[in-house]
C-alpha positions in Angstrom: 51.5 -21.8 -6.8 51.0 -18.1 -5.7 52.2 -17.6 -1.9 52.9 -14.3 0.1 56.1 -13.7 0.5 58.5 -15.1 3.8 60.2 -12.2 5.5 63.8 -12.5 5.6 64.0 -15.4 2.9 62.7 -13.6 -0.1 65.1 -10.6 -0.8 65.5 -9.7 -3.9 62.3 -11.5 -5.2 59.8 -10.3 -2.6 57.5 -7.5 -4.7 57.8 -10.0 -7.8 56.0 -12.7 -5.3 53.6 -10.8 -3.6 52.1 -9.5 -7.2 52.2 -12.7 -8.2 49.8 -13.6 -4.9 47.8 -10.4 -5.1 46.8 -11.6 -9.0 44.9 -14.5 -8.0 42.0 -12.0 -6.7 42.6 -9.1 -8.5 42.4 -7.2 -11.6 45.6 -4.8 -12.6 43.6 -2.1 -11.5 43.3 -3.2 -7.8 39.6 -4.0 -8.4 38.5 -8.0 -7.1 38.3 -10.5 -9.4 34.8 -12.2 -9.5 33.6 -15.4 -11.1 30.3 -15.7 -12.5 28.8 -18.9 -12.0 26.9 -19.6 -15.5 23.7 -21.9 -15.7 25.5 -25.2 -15.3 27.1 -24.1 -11.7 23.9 -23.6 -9.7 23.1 -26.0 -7.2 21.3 -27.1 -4.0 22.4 -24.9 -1.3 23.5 -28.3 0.7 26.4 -28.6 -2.2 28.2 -25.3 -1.7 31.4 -25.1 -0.5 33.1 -24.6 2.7 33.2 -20.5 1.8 37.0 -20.5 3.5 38.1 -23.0 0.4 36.5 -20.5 -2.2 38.7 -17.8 -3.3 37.4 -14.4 -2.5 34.5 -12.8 -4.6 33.2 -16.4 -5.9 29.5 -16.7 -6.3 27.7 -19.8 -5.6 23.7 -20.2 -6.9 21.7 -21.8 -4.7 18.9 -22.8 -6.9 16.8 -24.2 -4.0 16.6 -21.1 -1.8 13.5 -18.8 -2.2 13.4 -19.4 -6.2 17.4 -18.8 -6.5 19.7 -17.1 -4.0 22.8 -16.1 -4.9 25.9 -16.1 -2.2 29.2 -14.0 -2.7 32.7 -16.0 -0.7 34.9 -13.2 1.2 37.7 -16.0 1.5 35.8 -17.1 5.0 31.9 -17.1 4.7 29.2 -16.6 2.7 27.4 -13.6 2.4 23.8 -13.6 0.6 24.1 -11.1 -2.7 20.2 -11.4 -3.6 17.0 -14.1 -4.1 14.0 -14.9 -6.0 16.4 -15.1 -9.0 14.9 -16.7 -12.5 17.9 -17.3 -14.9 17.2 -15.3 -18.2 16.6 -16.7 -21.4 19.0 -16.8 -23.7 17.7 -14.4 -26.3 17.5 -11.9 -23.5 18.9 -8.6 -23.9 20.3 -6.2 -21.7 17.7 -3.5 -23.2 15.0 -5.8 -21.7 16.2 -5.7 -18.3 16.4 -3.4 -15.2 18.0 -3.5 -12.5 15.9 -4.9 -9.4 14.5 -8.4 -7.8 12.8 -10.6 -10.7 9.4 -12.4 -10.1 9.7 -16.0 -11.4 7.8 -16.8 -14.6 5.9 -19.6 -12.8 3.6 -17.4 -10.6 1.7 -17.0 -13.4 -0.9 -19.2 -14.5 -3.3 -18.3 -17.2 -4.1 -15.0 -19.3 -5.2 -12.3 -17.5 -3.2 -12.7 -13.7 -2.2 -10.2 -11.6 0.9 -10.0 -9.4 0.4 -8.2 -5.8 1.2 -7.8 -2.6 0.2 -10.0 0.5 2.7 -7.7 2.7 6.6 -6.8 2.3 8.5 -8.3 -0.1 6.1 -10.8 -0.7 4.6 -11.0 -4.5 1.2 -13.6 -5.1 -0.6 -14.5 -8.3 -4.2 -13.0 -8.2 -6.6 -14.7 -10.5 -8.0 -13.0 -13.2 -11.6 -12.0 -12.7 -14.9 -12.4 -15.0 -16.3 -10.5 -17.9 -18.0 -7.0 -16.7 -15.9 -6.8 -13.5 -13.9 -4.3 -11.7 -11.0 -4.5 -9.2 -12.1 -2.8 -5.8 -10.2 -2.1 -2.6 -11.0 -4.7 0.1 -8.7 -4.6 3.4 -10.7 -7.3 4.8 -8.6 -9.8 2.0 -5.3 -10.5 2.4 -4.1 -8.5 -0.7 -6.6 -6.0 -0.4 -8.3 -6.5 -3.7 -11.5 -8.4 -4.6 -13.3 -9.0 -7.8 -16.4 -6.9 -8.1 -19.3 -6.9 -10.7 -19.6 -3.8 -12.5 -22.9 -2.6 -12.0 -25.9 0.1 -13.1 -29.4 0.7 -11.4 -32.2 1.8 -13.7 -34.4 3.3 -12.0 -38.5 3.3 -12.7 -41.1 5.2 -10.6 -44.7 6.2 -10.2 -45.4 9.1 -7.7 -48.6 9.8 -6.2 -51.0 7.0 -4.6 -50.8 3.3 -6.7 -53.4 2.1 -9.0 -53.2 -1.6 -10.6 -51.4 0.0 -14.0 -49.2 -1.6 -16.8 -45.9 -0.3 -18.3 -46.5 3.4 -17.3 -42.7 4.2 -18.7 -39.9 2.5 -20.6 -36.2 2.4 -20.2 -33.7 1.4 -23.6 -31.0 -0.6 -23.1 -27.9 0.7 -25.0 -25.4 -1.6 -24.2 -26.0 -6.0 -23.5 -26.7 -6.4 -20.4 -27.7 -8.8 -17.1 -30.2 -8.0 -14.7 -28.9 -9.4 -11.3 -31.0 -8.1 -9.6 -34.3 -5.8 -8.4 -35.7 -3.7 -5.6 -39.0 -2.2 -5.3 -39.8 0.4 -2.8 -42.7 2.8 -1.9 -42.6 5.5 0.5 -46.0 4.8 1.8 -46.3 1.5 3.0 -49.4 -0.7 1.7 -52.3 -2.0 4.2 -54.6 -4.3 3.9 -52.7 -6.3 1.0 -49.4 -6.4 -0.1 -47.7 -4.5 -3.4 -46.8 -6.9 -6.4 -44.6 -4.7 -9.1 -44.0 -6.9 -12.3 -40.8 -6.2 -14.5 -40.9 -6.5 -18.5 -38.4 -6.8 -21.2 -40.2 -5.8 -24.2 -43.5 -6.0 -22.9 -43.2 -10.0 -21.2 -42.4 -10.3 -17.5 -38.8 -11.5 -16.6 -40.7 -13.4 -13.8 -41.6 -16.5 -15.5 -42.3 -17.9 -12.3 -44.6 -15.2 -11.2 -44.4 -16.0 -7.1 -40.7 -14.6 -7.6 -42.0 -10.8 -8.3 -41.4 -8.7 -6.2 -43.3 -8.2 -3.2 -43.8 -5.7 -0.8 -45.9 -7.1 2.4 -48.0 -4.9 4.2 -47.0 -2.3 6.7 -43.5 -2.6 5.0 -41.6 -0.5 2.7 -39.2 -2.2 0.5 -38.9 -5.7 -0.9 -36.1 -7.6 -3.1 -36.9 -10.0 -6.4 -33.4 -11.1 -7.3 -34.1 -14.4 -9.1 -36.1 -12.9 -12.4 -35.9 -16.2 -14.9 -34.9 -13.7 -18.2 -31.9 -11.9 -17.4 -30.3 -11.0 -20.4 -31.0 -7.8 -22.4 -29.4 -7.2 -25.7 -28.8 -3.2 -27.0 -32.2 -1.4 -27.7 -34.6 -3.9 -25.8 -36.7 -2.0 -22.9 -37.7 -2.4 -19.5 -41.4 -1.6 -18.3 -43.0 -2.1 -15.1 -46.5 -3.4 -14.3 -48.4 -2.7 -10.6 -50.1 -5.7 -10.5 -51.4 -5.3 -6.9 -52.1 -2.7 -4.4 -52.7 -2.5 -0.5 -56.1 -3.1 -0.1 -56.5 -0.4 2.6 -54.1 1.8 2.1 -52.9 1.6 -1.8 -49.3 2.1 -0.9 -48.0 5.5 -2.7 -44.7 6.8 -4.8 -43.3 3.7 -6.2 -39.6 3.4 -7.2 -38.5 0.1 -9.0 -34.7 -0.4 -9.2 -33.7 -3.2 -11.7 -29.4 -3.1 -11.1 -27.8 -4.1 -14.7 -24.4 -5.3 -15.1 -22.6 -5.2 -18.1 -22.6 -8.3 -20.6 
């Protein structure tokens, strides 16, 4: 068994004995001997050894600790190497790796999931979002991201003072579509009755139920319609617009009809 040598007792022997002590822990170049643990030596951090009875430079994997931790002995304690460690595959290569902290394969759930940031050093899974939407900055969630819809506003007007008129323009649809949602405004506000605006695809209202158009009371200058019964739109279908109703006082004048479209 390798021992250092005992001054005064070993002459003649004593280099021979302290080589044979110093190659325990190191390499013929001076350099510290290190053992690898391989898959079948990680454990529960509760099972590692007492670091003073592990020879210096011994890793222990502490498969438990933050998705894997991994410890290096200095012949006393135990000093932490690096965690959130996920034990490659065996086909792995070292031309698929780089150097750095690995995310473990679990975080991720389904197609399409993101990994960020909820603050240092701490990765989450973000869900994918829906067809037709956009990722947009939003520092009021905890990873500063939120799922958006993509939207477009088409807009239809009619300057001057209102007259009860249908379809005075149309708009073409060039990609599918989803109306979700429409705002009519006038920058004279009706008297006397309110404004009803009607919206069209193809020449029949989206407003089956026809209390839902929208509606622009009197003495007021903008109203919201945003639950039109037909919402979908398919390439080269077009909108119109009908004024159905106008103040009965004061007409209400310059119309502007904005029907927001988001991407099918």
């Amino acid at each position: 068994m390798a021992r250092l040598p005992t001054p005064g007792s070993d002459d003649g022997a004593w280099g021979d004995i302290l080589n044979e002590f110093l190659d325990v822990g190191h390499n013929a170049d001076g350099t510290l001997k290190i053992t690898v643990p391989s898959p079948s030596d990680a454990d529960i951090l509760a099972n590692r050894p007492v670091a003073a009875t592990a020879n210096s430079g011994t890793l222990f994997f502490a498969s438990d600790v933050n998705g894997g931790t991994l410890y290096r002995s200095d012949g006393s304690t135990w000093t932490q190497i690096s965690q959130g460690i996920t034990q490659l595959p065996a086909s792995h290569t070292d031309a698929q790796h780089t150097d750095g902290p690995n995310i473990h394969t679990s975080v991720i759930d389904a197609k399409g999931d993101l990994i960020v940031g909820t603050a240092d050093n701490t990765p989450v899974r973000k869900a994918s979002g829906t067809n037709g939407q956009t990722l947009l900055v939003d520092t009021t969630q905890a990873d500063n991201l939120r799922w958006v819809d993509l939207t477009t506003t088409v807009s239809l007007s009619k300057t001057g003072s209102l007259i009860v008129m249908s379809g005075p323009v149309r708009y073409y649809i060039d990609e599918n579509s989803t109306v979700v949602g429409v705002r009519a405004s006038v920058n004279t506000a009706p008297t006397g009755a309110s404004v009803i605006i009607d919206v069209n695809k193809n020449g029949t209202t989206i407003y089956t139920a026809q209390a839902n158009r929208p509606t622009i009371a009197v003495s007021t200058n903008t109203a919201t319609a945003n639950s039109p019964d037909v919402t979908s739109l398919t390439s080269g279908d077009y909108l119109t617009i009908d004024i159905d109703q106008i103040g009965s006082s004061v007409a209400g004048a310059d119309l502007t009809v904005q029907i927001r479209l988001r991407r099918a």
